[in-house]
Backbone bond lengths (Angstrom), bond angles and torsions (degrees), N, CA, C in turn:
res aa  C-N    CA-C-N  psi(-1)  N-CA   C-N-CA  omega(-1)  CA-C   N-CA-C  phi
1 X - - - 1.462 - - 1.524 109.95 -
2 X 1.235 123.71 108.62 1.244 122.65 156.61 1.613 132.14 -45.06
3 X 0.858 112.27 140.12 1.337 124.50 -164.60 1.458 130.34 -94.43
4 X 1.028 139.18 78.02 1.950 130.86 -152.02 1.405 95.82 -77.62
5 X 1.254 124.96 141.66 1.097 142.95 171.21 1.528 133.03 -116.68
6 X 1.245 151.84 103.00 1.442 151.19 -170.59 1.495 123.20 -125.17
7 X 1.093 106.40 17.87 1.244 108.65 -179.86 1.739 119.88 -81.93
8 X 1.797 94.28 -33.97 1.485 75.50 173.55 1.465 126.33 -109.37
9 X 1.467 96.46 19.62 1.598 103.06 165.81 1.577 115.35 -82.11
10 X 1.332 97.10 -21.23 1.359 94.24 -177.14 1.725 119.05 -103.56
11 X 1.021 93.32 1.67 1.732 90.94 176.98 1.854 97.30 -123.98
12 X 1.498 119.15 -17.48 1.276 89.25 150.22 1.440 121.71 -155.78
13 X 1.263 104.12 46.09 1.514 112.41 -174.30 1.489 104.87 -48.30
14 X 1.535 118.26 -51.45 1.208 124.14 -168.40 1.552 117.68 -40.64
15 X 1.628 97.62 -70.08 1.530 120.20 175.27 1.247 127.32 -53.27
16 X 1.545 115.39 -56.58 1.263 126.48 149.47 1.303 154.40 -108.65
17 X 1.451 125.37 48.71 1.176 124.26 -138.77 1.642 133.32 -74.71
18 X 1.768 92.82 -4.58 1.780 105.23 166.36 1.682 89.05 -74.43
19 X 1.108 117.00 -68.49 1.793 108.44 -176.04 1.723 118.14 -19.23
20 X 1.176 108.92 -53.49 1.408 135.12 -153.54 2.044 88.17 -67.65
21 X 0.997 93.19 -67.27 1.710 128.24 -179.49 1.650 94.39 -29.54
22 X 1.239 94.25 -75.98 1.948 108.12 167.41 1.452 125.87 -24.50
23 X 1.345 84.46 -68.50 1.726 106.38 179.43 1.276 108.23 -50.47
24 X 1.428 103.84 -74.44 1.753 104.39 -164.11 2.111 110.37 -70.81
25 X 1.330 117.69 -32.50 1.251 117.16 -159.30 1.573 102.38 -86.79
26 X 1.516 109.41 -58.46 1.265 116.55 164.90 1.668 134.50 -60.49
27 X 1.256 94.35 -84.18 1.841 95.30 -179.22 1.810 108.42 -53.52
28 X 1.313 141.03 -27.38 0.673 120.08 -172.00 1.868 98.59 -112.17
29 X 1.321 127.09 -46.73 1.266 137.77 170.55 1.798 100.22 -36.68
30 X 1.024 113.30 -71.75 1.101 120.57 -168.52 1.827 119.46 -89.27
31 X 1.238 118.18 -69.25 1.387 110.32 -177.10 1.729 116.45 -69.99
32 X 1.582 125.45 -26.07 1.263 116.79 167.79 1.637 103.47 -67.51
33 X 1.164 131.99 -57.46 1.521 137.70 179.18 1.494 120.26 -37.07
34 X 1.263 93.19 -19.72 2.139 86.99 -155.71 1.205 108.88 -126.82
35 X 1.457 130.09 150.42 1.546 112.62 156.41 1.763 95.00 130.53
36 X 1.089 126.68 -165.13 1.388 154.21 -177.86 1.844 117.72 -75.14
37 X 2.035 101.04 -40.53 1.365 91.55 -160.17 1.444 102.13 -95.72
38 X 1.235 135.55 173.84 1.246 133.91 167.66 1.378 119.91 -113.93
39 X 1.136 121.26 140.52 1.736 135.61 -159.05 1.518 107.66 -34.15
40 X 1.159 106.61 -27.68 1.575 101.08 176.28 1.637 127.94 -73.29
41 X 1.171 101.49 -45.93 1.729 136.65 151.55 1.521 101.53 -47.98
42 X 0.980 121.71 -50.84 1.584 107.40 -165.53 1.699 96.16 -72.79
43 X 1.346 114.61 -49.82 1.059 114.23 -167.24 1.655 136.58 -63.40
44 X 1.619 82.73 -10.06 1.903 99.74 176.51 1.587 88.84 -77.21
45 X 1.380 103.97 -48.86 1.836 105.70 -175.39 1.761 107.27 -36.38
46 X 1.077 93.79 -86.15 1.880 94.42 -178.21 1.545 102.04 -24.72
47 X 1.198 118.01 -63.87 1.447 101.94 -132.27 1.843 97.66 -80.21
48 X 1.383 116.72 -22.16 1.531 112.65 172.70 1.669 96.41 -68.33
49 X 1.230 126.10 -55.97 1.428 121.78 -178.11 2.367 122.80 -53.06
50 X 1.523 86.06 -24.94 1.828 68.51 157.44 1.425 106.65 -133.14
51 X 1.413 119.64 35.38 1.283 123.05 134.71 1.707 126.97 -65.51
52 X 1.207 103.31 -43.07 1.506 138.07 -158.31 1.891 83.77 -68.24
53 X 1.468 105.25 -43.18 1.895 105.29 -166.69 1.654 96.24 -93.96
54 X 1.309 138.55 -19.39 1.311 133.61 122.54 2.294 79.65 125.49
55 X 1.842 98.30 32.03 0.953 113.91 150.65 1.732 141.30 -50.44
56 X 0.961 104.71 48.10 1.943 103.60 -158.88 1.946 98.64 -98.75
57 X 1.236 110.22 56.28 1.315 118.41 -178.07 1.726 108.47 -98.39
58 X 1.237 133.86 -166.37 1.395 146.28 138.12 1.539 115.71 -19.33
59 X 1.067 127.73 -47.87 1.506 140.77 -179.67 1.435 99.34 -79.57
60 X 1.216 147.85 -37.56 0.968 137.34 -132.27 2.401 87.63 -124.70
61 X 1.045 108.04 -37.60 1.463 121.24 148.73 1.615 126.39 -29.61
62 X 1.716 92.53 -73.07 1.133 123.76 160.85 1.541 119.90 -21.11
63 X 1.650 112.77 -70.61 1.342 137.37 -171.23 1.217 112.23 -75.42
64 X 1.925 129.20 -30.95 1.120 113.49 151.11 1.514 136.08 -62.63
65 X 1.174 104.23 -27.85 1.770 120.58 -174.22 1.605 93.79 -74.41
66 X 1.322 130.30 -25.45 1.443 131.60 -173.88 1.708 102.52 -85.80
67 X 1.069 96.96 -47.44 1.676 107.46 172.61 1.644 135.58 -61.85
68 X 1.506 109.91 -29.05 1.126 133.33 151.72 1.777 117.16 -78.35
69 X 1.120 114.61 -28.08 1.635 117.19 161.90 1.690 101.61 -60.54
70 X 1.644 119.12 -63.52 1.236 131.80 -176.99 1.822 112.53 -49.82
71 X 1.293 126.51 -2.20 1.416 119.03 -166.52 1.046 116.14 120.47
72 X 1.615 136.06 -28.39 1.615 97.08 -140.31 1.427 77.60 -100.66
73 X 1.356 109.77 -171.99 1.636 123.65 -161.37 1.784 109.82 -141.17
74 X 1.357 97.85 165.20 1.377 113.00 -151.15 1.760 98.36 -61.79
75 X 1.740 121.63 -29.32 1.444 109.76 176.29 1.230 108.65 -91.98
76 X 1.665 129.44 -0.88 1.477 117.98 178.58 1.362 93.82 -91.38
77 X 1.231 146.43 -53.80 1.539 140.16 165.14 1.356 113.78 -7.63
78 X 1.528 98.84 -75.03 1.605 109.93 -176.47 2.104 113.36 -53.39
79 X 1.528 105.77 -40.86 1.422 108.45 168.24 1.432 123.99 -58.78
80 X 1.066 110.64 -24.07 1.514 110.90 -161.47 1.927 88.56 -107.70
81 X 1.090 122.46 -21.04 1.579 105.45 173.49 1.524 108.61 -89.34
82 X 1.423 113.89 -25.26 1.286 101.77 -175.65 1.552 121.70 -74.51
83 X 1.550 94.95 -11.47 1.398 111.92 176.33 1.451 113.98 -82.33
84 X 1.141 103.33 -37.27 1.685 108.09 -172.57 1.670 109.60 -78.47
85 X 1.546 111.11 -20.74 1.702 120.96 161.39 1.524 117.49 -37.94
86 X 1.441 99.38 -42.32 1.403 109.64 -167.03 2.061 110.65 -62.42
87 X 1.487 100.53 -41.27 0.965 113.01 -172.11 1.780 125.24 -97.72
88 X 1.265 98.19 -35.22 1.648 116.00 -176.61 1.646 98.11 -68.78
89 X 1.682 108.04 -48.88 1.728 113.76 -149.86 1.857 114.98 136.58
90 X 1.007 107.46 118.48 1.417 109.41 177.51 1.739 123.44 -67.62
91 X 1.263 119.00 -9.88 1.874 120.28 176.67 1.704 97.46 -96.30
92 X 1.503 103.48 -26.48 2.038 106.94 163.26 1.792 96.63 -52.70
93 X 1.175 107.12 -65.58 1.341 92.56 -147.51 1.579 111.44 -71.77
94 X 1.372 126.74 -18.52 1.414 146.67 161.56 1.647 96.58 -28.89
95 X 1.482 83.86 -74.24 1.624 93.68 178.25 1.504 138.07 -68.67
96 X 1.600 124.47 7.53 0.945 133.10 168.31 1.405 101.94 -115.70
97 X 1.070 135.49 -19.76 1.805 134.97 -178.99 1.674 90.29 -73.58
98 X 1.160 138.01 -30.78 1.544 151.36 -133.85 1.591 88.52 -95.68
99 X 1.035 111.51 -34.46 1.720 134.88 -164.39 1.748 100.39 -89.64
100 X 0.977 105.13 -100.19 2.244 125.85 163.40 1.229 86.58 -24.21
101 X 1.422 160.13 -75.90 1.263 119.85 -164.14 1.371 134.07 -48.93
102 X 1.298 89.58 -49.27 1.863 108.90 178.11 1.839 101.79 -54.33
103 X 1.389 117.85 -32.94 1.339 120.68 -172.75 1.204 117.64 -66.69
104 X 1.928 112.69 -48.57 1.136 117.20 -171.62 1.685 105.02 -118.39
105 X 1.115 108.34 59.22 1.728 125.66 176.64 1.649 98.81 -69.50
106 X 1.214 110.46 129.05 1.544 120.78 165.53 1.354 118.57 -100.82
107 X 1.242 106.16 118.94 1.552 130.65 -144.18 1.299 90.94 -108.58
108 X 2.145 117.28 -47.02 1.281 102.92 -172.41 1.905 79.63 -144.19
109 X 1.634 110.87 120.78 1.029 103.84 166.02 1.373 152.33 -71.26
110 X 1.134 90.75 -14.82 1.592 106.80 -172.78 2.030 101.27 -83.14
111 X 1.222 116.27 -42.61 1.480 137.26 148.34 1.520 120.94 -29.07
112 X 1.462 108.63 -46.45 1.670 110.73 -169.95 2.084 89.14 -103.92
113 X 0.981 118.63 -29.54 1.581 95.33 155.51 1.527 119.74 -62.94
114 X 1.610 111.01 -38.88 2.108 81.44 -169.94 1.270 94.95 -66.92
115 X 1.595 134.51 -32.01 0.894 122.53 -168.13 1.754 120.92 -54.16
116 X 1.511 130.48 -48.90 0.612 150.50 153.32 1.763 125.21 -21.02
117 X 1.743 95.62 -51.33 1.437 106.89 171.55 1.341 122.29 -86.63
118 X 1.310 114.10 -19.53 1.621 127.27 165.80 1.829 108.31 -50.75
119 X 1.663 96.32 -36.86 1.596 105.30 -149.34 1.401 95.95 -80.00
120 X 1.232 139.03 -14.12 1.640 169.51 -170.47 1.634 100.86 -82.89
121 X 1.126 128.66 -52.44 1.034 147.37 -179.66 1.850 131.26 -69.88
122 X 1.437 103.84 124.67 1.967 91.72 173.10 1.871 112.89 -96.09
123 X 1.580 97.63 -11.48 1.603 106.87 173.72 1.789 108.13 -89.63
124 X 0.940 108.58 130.24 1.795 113.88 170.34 1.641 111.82 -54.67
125 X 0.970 122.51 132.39 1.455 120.60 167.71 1.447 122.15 -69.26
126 X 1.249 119.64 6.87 1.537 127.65 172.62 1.499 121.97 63.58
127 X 1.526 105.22 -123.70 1.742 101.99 172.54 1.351 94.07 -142.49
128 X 1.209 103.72 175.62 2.122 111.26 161.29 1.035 130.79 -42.44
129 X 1.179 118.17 92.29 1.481 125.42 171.67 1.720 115.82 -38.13
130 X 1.036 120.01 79.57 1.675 123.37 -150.20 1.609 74.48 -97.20
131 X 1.570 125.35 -59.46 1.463 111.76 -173.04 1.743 127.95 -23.25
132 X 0.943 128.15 -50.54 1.262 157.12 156.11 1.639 129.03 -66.56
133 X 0.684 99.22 -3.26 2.097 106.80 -163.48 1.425 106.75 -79.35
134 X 1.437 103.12 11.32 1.767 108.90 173.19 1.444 102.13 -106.67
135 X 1.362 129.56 -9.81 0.915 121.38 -178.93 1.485 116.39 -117.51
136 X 1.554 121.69 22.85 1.129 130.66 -170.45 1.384 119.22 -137.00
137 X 1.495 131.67 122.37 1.423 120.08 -169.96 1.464 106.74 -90.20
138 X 1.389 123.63 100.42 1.463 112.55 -175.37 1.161 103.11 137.91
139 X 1.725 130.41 -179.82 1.508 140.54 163.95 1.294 105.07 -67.55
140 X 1.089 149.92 133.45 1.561 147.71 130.75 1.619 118.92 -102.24
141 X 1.616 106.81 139.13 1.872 95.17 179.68 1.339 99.21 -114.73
142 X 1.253 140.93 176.05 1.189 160.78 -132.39 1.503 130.87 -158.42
143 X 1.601 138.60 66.43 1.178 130.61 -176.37 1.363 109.49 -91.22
144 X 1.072 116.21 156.90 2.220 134.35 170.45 1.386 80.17 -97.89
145 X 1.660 106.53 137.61 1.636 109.18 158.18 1.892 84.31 -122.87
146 X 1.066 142.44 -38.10 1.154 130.30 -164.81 1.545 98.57 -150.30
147 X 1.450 135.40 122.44 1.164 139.43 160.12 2.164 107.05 -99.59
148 X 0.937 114.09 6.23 1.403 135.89 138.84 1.477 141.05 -52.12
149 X 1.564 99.70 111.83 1.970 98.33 174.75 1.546 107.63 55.03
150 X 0.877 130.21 -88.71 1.832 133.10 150.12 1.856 123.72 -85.81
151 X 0.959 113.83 133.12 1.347 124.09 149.98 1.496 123.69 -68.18
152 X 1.817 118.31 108.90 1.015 136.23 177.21 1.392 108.59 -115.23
153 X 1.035 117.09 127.43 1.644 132.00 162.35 1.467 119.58 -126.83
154 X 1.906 96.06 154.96 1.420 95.36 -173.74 1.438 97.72 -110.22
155 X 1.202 122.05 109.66 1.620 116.61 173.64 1.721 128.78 -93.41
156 X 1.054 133.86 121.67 1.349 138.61 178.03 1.410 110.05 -104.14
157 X 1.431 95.86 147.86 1.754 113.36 -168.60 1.428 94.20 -145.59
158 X 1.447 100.55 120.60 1.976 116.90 173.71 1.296 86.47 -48.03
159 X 1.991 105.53 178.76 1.867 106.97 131.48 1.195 121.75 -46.87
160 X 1.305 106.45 156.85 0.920 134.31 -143.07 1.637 145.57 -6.63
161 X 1.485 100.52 51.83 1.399 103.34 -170.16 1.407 102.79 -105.80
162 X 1.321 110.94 168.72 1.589 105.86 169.41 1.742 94.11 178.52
163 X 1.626 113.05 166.27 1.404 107.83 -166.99 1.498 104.46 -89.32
164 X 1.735 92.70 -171.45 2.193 91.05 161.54 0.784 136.69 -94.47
165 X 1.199 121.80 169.49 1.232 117.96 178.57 2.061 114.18 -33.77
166 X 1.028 105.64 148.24 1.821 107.34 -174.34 1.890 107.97 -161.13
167 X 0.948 97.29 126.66 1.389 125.86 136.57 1.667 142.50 -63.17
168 X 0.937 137.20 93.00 1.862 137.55 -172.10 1.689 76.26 -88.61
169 X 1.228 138.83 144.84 1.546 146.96 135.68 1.930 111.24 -127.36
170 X 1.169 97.79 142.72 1.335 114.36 158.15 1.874 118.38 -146.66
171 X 1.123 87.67 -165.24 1.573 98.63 -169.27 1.533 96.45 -103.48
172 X 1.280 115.93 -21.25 1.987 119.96 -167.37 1.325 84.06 179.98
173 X 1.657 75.09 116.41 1.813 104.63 165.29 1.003 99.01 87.46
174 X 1.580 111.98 -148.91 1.431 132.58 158.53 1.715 110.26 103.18
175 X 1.087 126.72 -168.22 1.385 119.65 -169.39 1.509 128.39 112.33
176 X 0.930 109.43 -139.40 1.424 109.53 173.91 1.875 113.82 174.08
177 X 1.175 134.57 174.07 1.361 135.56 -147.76 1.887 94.15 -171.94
178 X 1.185 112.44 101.31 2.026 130.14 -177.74 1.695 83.64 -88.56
179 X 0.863 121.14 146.85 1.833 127.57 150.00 1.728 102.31 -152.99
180 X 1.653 97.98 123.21 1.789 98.88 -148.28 1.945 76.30 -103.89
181 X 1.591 97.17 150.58 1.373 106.76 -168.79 1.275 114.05 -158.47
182 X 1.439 102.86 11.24 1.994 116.43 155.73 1.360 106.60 -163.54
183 X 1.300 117.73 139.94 1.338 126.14 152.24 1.776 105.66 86.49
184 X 1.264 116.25 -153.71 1.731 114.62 -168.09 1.135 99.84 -156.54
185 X 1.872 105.16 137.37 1.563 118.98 -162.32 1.275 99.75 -150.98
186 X 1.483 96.62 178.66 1.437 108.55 170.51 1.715 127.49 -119.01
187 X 1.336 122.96 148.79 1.516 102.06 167.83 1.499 97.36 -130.22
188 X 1.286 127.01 150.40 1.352 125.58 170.71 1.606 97.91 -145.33
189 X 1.798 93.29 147.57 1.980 124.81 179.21 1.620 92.27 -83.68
190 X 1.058 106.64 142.55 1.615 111.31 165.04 1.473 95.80 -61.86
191 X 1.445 114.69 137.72 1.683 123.40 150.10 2.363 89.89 96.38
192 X 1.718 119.24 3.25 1.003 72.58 -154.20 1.520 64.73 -125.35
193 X 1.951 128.22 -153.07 0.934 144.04 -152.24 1.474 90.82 -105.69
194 X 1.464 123.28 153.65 1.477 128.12 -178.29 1.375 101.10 -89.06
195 X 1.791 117.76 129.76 1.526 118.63 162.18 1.438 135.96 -93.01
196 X 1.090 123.52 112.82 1.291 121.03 156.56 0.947 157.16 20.59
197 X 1.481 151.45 46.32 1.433 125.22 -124.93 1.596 105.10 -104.60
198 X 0.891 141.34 143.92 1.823 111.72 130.25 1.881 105.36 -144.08
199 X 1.411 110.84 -173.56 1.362 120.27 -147.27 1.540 93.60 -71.75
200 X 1.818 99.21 136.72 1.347 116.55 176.66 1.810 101.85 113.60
201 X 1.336 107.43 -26.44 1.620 116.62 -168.14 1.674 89.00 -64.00
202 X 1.776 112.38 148.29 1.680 122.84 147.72 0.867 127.91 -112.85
203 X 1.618 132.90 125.36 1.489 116.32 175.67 1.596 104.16 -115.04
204 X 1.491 103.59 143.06 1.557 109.49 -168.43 1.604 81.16 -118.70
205 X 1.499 102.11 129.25 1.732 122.46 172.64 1.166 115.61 -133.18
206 X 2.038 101.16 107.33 1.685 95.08 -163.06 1.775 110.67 -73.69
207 X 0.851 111.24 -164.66 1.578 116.79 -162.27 2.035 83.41 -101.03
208 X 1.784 93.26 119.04 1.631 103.29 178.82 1.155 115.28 101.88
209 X 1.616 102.65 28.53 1.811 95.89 -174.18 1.526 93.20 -129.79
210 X 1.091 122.64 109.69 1.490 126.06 175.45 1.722 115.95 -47.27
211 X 1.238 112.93 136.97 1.741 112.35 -175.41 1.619 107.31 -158.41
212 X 1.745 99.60 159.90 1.446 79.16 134.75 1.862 101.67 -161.10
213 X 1.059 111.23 -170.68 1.688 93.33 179.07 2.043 97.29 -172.13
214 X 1.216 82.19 149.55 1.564 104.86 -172.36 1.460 138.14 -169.17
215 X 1.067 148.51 -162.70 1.861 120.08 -172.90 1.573 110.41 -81.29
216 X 1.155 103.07 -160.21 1.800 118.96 -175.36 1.400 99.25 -102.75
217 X 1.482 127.90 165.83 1.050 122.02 168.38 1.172 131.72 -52.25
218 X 1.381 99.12 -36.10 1.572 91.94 -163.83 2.228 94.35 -124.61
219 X 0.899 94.31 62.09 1.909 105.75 -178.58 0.824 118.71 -160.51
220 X 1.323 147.07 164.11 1.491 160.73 135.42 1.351 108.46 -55.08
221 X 1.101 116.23 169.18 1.720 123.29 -178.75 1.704 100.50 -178.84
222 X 1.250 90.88 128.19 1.791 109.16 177.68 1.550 90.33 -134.43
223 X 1.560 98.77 133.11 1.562 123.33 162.50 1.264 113.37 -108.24
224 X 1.513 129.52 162.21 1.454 123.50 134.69 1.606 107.07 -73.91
225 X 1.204 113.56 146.30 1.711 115.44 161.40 1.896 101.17 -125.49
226 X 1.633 66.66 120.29 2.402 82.48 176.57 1.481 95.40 -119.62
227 X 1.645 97.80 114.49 1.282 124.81 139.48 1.739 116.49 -30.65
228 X 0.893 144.24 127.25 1.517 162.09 -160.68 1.568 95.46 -115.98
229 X 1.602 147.77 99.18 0.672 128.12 -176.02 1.749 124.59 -77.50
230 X 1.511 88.28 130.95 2.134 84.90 -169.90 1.809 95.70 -133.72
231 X 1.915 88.14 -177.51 1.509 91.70 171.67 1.330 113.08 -109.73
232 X 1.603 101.26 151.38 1.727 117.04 -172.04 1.643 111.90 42.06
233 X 1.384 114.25 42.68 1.401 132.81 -174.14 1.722 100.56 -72.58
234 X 1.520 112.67 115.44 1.859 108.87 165.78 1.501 92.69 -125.90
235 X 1.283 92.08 -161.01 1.699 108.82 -175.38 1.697 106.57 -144.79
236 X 1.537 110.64 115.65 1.275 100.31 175.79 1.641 113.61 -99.41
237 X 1.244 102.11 160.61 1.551 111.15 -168.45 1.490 104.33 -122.17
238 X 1.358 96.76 122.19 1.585 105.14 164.44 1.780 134.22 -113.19
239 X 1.105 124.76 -120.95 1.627 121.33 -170.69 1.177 85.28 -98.29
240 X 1.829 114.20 165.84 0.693 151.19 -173.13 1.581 124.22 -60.30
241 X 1.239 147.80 162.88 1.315 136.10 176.52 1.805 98.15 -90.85
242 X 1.714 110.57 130.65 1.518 100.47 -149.85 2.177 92.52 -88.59
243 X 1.485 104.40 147.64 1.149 104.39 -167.57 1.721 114.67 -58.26
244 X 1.098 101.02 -30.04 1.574 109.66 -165.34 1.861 94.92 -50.27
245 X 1.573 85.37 -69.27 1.834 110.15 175.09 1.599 104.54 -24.06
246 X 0.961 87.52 -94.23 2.164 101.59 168.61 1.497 102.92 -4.57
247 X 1.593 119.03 -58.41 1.535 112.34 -132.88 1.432 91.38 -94.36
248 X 1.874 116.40 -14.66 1.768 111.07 159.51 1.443 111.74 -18.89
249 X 1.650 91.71 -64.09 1.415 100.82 -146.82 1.951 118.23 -52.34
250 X 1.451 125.06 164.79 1.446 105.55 -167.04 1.664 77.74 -118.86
């Protein structure tokens, strides 16, 4: 995606307008736009590079607020300066942490986590799974990645939410297919020990096996959920996941 730029036509086209020309057409037209890295990547670049000149002005503000637009998040900020302390100078990084707070201020926390867990993610976290929200203790959101050949969804679960107990049954086929791809959860078999999840994990649940599965206490958790295609395939819903049980989990 190309990038439009006006900043330095407008603060100094007048005075300087090859400068201006530079700024907006080139460095940002051209070298933010093009190439190998992606806006997020570029943007760690800048800001260790006029850290490094112990730049922590308006420009240097600027590039975090652009960088936090681009992805990165309020604990990769803090990682990547505390790292760059080591090398730039430690009264640099004083003075750029002094800055990134004010940038990435949490206004509403629960808000700057999905955000956070979204940023983790190549599937969108969708909206509130309101369809369902009787059968779920907690927020859950809801994306379609394919209503095609199979049904794939991307489902998200705050802390500590997760659904009820359930059943998938059919007559042929049927089932279901978890593939966890942010954050850390749980899945548990009726009668058996609760598993573990985190991103990259698969759980294959044949059709007739009681379950249920949802995040960790204290995490986010996004799955894919694949439909298994079967015949006269529903899903029955039972009680709740009991709190005591739940609060095992670490």
């Amino acid at each position: 995606m190309k990038i439009k730029q006006t900043a330095g036509r407008k603060t100094l086209g007048e005075f300087a307008p090859k400068f201006a020309k530079l700024n907006d057409d080139v460095l940002f037209g051209d070298v933010w736009s093009g190439g190998e890295l992606a806006l997020r990547e570029r943007s760690v670049v800048t800001i260790v590079a006029l850290m490094a000149q112990g730049l922590c002005d308006s420009s240097f503000k600027y590039h975090l607020e652009t960088a936090k637009k681009n992805g990165v998040t309020r604990g990769e900020i803090a990682e990547i300066l505390t790292h760059a302390a080591f090398y730039c100078g430690w009264s640099k990084a004083w003075a750029a942490f002094n800055i990134a707070k004010d940038v990435w201020k949490i206004e509403n926390p629960l808000e700057e986590a999905k955000s956070e867990h979204a940023n983790r993610m190549i599937f969108p976290i969708g909206e509130p799974n309101n369809a369902y929200r009787l059968y779920f203790i907690g927020n859950s959101y809801l994306a379609p990645v394919s209503n095609d050949q199979v049904g794939i969804y991307n489902v998200t679960f705050e802390p500590k939410c997760r659904n009820n107990w359930h059943v998938h049954r059919a007559t042929k086929g049927g089932g279901q297919i978890l593939i966890c791809i942010a954050g850390r959860g749980y899945y548990q078999e009726y009668g058996k020990p609760a598993q573990e999840l985190f991103p990259g994990d698969v759980v294959n649940i044949p059709s007739g096996v009681k379950h249920w599965h949802g995040a960790a206490p204290d995490s986010w958790f996004s799955h894919l959920a694949v439909e298994v295609p079967s015949e006269n395939g529903v899903t029955d819903w039972f009680e709740p996941v009991d709190d005591k049980q739940y609060n095992k989990l670490k």
